[in-house]
Backbone bond lengths (Angstrom), bond angles and torsions (degrees), N, CA, C in turn:
res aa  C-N    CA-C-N  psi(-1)  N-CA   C-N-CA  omega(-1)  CA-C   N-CA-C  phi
1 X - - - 1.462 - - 1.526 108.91 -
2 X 1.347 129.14 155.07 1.181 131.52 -150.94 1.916 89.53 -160.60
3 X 1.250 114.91 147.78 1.278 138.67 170.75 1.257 110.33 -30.23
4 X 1.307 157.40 127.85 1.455 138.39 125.26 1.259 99.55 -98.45
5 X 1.886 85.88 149.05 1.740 101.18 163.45 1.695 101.23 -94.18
6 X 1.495 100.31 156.79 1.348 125.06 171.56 1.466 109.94 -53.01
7 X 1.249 125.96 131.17 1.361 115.59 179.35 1.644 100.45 -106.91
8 X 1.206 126.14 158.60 1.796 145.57 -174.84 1.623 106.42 -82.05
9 X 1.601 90.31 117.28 1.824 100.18 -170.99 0.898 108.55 -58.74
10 X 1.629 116.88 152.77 1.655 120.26 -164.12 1.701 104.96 -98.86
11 X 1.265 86.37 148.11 1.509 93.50 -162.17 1.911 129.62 -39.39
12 X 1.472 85.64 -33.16 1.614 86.72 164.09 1.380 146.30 -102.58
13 X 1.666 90.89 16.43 1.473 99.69 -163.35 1.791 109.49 -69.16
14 X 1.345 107.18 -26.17 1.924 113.12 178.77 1.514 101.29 -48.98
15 X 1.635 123.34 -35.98 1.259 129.25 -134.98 1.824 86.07 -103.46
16 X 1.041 112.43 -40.28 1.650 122.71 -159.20 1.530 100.38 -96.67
17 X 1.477 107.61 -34.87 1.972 92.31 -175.40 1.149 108.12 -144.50
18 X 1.497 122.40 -18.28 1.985 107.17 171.10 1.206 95.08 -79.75
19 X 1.304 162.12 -98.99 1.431 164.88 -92.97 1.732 86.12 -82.35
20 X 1.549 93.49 -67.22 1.866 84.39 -170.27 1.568 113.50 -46.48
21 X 1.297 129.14 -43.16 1.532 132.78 178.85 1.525 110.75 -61.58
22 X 1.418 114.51 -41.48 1.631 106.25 171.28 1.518 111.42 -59.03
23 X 1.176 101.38 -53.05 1.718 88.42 -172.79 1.526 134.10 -70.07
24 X 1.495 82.14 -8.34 1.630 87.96 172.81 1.787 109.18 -98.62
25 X 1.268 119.50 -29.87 1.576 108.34 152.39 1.242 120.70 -68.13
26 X 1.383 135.13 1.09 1.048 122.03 170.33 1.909 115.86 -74.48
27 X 1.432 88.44 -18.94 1.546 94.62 -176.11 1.708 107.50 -104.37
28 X 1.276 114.84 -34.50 1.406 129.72 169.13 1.412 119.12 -118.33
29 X 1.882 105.20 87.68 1.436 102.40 -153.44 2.083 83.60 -92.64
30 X 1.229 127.28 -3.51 1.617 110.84 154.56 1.360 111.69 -148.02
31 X 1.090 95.62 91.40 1.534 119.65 158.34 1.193 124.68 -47.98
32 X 1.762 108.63 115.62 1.219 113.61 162.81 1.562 129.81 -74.90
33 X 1.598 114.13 155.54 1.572 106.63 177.38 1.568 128.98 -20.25
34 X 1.185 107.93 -45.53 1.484 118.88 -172.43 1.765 111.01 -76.84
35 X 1.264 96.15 -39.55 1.521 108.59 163.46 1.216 123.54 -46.81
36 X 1.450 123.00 -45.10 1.207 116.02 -169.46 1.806 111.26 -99.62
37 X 1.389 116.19 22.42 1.017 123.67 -174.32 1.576 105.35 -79.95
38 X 1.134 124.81 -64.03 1.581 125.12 149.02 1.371 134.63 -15.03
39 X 1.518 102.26 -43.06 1.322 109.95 -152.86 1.677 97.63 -103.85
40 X 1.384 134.43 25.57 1.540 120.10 -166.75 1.487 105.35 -86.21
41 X 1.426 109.74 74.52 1.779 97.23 -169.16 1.915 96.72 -83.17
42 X 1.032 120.26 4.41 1.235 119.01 177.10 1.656 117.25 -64.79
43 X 1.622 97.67 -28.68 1.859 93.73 173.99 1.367 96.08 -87.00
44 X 1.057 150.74 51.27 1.347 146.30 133.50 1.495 119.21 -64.60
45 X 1.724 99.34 -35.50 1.626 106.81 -176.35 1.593 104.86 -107.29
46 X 1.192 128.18 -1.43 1.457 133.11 -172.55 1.676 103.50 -50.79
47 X 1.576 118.72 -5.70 1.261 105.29 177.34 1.750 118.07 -120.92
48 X 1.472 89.20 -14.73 1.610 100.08 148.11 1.426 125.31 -58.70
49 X 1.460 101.03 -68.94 1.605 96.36 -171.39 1.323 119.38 -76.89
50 X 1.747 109.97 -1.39 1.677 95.62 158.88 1.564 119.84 -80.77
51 X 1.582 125.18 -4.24 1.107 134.27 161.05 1.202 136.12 -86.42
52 X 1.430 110.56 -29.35 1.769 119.70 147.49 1.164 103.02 -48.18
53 X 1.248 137.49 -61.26 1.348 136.15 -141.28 1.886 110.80 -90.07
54 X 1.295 92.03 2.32 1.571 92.36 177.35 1.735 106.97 88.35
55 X 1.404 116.24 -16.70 1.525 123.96 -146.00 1.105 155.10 87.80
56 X 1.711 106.94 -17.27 1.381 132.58 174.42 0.843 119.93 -62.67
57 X 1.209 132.37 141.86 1.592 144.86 -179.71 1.571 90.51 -77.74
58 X 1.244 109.23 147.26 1.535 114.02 -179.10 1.386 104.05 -94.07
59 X 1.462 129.11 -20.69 1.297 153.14 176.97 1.678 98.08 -63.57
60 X 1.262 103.35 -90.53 1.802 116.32 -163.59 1.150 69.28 -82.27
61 X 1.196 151.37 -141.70 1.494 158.70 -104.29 1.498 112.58 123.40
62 X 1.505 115.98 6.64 1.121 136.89 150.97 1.509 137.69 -46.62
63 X 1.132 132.05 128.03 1.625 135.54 153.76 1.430 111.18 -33.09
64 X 1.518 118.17 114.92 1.290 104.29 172.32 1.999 106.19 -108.28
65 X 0.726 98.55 95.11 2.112 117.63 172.64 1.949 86.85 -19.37
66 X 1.503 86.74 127.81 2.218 92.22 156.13 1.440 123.96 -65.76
67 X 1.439 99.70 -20.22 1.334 91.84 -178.40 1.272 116.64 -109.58
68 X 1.057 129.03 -34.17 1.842 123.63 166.27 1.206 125.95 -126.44
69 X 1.364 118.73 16.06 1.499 128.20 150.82 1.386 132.30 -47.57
70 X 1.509 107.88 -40.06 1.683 124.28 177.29 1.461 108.71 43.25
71 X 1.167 80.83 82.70 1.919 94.90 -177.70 1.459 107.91 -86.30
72 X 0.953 130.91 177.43 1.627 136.28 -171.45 1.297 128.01 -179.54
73 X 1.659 119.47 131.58 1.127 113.95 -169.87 1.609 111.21 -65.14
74 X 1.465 118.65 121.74 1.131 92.72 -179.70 1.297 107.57 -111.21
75 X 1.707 124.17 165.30 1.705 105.67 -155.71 2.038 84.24 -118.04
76 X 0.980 105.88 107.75 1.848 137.94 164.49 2.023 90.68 -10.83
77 X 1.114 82.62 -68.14 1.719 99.52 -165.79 1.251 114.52 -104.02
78 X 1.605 121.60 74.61 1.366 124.62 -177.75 1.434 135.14 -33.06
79 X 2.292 107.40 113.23 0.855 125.70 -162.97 1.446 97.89 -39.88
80 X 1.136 136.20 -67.90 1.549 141.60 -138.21 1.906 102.65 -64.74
81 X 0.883 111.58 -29.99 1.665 123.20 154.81 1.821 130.38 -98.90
82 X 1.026 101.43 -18.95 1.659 97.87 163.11 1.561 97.63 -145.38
83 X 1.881 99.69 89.19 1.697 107.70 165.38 1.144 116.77 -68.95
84 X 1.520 123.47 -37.07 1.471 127.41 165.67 1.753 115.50 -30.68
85 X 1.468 115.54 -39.42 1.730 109.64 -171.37 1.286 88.60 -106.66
86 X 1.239 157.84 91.19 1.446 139.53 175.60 1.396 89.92 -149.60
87 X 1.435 134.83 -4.07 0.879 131.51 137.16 1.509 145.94 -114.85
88 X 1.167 109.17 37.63 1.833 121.74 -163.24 1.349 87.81 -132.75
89 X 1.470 97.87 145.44 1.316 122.32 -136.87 1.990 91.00 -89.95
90 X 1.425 109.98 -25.55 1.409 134.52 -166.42 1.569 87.08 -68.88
91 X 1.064 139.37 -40.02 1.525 131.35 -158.60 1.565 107.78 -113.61
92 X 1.666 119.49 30.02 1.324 130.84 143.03 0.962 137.57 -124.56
93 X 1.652 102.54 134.30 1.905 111.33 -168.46 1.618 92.86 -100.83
94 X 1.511 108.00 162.24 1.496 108.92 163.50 1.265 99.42 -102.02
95 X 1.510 113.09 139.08 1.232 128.00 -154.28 1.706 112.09 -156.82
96 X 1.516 124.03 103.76 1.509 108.80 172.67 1.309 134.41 -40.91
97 X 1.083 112.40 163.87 1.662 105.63 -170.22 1.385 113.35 -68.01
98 X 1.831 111.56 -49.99 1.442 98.18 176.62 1.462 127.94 -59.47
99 X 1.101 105.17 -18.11 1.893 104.95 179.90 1.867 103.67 -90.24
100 X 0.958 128.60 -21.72 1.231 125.01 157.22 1.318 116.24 -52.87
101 X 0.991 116.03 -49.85 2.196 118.22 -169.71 1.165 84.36 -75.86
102 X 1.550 139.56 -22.92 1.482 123.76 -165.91 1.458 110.70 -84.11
103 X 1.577 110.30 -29.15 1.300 105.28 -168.09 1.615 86.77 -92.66
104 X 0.931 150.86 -45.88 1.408 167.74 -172.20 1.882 99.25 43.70
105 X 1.280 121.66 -101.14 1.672 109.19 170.86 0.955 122.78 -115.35
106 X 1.151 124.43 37.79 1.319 127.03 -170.45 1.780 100.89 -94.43
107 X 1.099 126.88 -168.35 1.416 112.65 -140.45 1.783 98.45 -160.78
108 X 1.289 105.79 -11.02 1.569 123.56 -177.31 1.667 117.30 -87.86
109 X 1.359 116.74 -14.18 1.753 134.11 168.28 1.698 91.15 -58.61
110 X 1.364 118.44 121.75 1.760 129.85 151.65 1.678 107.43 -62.40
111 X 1.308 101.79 99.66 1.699 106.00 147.42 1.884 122.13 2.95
112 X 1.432 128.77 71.39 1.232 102.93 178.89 1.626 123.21 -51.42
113 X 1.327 114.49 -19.53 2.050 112.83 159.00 1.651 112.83 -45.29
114 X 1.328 113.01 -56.22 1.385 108.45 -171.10 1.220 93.27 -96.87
115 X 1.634 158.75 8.70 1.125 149.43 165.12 1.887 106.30 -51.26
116 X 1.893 128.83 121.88 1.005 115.92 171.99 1.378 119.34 -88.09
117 X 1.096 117.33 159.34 1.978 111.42 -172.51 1.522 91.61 -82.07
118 X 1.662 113.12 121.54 1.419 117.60 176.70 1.519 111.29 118.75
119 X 1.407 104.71 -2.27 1.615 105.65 -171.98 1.826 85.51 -98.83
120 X 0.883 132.26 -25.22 1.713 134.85 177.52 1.369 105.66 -104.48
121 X 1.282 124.18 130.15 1.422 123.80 165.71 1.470 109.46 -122.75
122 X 1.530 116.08 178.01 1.281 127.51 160.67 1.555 117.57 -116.85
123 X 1.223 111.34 137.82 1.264 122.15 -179.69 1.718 101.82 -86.75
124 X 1.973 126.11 118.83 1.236 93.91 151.24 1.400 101.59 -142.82
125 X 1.396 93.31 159.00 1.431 113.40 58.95 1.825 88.95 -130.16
126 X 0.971 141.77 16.57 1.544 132.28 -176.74 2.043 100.40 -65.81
127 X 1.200 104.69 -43.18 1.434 130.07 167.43 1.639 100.39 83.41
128 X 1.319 106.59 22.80 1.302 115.81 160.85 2.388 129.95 -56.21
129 X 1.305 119.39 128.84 1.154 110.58 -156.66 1.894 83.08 -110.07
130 X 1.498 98.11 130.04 1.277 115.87 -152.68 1.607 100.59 -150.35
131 X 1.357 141.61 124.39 1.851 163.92 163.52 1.243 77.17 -21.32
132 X 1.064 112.33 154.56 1.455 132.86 159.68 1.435 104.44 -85.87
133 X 1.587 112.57 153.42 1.610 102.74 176.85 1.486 93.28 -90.23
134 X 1.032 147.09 -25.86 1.986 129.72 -170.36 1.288 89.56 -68.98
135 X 1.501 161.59 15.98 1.126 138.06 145.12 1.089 147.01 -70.92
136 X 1.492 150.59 138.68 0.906 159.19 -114.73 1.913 87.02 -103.53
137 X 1.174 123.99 137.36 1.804 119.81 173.92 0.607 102.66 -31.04
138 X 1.788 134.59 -78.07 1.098 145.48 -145.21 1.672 114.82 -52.10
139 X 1.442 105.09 -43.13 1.562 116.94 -159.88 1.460 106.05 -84.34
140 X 1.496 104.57 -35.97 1.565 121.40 152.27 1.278 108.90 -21.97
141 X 0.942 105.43 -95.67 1.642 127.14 -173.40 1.471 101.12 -49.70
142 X 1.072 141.72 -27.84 1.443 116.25 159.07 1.269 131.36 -77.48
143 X 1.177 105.36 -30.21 1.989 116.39 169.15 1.563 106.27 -61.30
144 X 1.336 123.22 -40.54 1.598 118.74 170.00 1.455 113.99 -39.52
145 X 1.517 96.98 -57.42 1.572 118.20 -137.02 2.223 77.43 -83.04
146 X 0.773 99.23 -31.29 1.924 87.38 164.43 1.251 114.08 -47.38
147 X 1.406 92.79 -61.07 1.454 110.39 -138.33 1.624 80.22 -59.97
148 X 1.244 126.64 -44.39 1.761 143.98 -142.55 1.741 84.77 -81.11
149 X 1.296 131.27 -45.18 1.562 121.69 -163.19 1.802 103.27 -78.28
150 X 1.207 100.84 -28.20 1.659 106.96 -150.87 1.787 98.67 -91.82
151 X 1.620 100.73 -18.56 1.349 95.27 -165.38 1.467 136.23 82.42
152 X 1.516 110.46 21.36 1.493 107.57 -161.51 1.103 125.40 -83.20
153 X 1.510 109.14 15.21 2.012 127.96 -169.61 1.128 99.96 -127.11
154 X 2.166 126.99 2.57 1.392 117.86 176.01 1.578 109.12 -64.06
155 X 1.423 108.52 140.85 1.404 113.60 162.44 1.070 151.58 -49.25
156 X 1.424 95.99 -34.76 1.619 110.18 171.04 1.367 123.33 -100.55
157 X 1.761 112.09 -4.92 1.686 94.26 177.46 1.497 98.26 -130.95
158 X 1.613 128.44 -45.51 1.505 109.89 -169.44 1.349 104.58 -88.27
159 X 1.268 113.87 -48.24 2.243 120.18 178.97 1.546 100.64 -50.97
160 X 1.234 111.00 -53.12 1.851 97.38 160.49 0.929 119.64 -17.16
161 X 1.383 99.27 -109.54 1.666 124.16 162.40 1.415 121.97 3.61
162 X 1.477 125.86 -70.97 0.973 137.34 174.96 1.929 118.27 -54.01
163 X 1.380 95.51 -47.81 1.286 99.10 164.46 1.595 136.63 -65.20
164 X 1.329 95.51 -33.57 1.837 110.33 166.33 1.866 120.58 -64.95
165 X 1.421 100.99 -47.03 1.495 125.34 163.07 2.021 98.53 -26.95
166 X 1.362 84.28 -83.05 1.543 106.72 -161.26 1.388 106.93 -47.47
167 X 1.637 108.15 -60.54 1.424 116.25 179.89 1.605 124.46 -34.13
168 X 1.551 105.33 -43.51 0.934 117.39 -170.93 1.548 117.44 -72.48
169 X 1.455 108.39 -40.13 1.137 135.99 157.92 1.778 110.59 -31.12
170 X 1.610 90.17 -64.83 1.719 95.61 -168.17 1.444 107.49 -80.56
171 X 1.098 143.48 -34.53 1.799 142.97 127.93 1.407 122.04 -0.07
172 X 1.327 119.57 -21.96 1.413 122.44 -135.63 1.666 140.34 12.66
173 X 1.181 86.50 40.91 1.294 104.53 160.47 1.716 130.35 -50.07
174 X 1.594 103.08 -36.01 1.405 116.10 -174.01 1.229 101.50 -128.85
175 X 1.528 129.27 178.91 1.195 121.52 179.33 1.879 92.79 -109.48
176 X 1.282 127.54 -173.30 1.181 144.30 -140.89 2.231 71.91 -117.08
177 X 0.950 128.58 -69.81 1.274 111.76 172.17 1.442 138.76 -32.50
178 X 1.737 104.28 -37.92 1.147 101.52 162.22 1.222 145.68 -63.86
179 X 1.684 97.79 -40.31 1.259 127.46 175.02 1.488 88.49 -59.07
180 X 1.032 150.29 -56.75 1.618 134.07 -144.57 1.509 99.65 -83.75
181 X 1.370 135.62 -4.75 1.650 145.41 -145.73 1.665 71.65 -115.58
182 X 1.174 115.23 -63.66 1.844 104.87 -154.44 1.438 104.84 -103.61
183 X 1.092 144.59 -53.24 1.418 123.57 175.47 2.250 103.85 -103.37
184 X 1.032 100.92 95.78 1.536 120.18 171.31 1.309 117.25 -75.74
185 X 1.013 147.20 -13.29 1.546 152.30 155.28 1.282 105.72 -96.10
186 X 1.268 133.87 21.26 1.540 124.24 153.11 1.575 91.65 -109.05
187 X 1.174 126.10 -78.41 1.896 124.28 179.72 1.386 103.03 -26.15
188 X 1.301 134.51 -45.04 1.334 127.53 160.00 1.511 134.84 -25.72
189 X 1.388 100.95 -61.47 1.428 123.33 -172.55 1.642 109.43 -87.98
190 X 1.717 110.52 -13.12 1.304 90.47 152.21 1.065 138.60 -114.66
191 X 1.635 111.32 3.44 1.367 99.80 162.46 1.625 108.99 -102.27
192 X 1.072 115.22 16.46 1.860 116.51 164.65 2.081 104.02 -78.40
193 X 1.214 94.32 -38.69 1.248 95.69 178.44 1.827 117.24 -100.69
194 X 1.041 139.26 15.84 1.317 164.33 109.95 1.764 90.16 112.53
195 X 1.635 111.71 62.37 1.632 125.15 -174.55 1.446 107.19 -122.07
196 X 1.229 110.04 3.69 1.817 120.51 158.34 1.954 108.10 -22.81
197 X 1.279 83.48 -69.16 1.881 106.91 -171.66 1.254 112.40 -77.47
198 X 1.512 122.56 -31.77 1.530 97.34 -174.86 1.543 101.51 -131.87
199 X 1.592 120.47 38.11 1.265 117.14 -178.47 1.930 111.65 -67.52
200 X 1.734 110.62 -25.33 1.338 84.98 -167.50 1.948 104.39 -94.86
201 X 1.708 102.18 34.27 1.442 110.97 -171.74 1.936 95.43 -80.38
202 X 2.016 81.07 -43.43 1.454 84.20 -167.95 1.454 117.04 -67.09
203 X 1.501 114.17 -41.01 2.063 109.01 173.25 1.451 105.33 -70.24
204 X 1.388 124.62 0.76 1.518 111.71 177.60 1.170 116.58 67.67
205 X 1.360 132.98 31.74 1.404 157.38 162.69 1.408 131.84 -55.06
């Protein structure tokens, strides 16, 4: 995981999903599950803020595809405990679907806003996402406990991922631009760790 900045609410979102969400908490100030089935005016912008956002999952740091990516607003600070933000534009990340059900309400995922670039690394070539050791315990232990809720060392969907990215990369399959456009926390980690030049030394490529 890697830093995002906040991107600037789009001009119609007051008109399309806060106003409608106030007035309906005004009458259902805690909405149950079923309640809020009606009320998701938040996919109104699900195609904005996957375009603010470049597309990246704020989670994997991945390209999420328009067509079978299934991206989703996901709300930072779970509606069902803070109905007050469930519609402000400030308390959504773009986020794939599977890492959404993963984080679902739990409350232990680090903010990718306040996430610093360097508090997540990659191990390679295992391409494992692992605390940095210059961190402080404390901060440690929260970059784990991400990495541990979100799944970002599962085998079959983010260590994939990451590994397909690169491969493709070191194949030349893609150019080194692309790679930095769709997976941005790998171009990170290699030129933080200065593996620009001899990354396909290390897969033996």
């Amino acid at each position: 995981m890697i830093h995002v900045d906040q991107r600037q609410e789009p001009a119609n979102f007051d008109r399309l999903v806060r106003r409608r969400g106030q007035r309906f908490l005004q009458g259902t100030p805690r909405p149950a599950s079923k309640e809020w089935r009606n009320h998701r005016y938040w996919h109104h912008i699900g195609p904005q803020l996957h375009d603010s956002y470049g597309g990246i999952c704020s989670y994997s740091c991945h390209w999420i595809p328009y067509d079978t990516g299934a991206e989703t607003v996901e709300h930072f600070r779970p509606k069902d405990t803070y109905p007050a933000d469930a519609y402000e534009w400030s308390n959504y990340r773009l986020v794939c679907a599977t890492l959404n059900g993963r984080k679902g309400v739990h409350e232990d995922v680090l903010d990718p806003f306040l996430v610093q670039n360097g508090w997540f690394v990659i191990d390679f070539p295992s391409m494992l996402v692992k605390p940095s050791s210059n961190l402080a315990l404390e901060n440690r232990r929260m970059v784990q406990a991400t990495i541990d809720r979100l799944g970002l060392n599962d085998e079959g969907t983010c260590l994939k991922s990451r590994v397909k990215w690169l491969m493709d990369y070191c194949l030349t399959e893609i150019s080194f631009d692309y790679l930095r456009r769709n997976a941005p926390f790998i171009v990170a980690e290699m030129e933080r760790q200065n593996l620009v030049a001899t990354i396909r030394e290390v897969f033996r490529v």
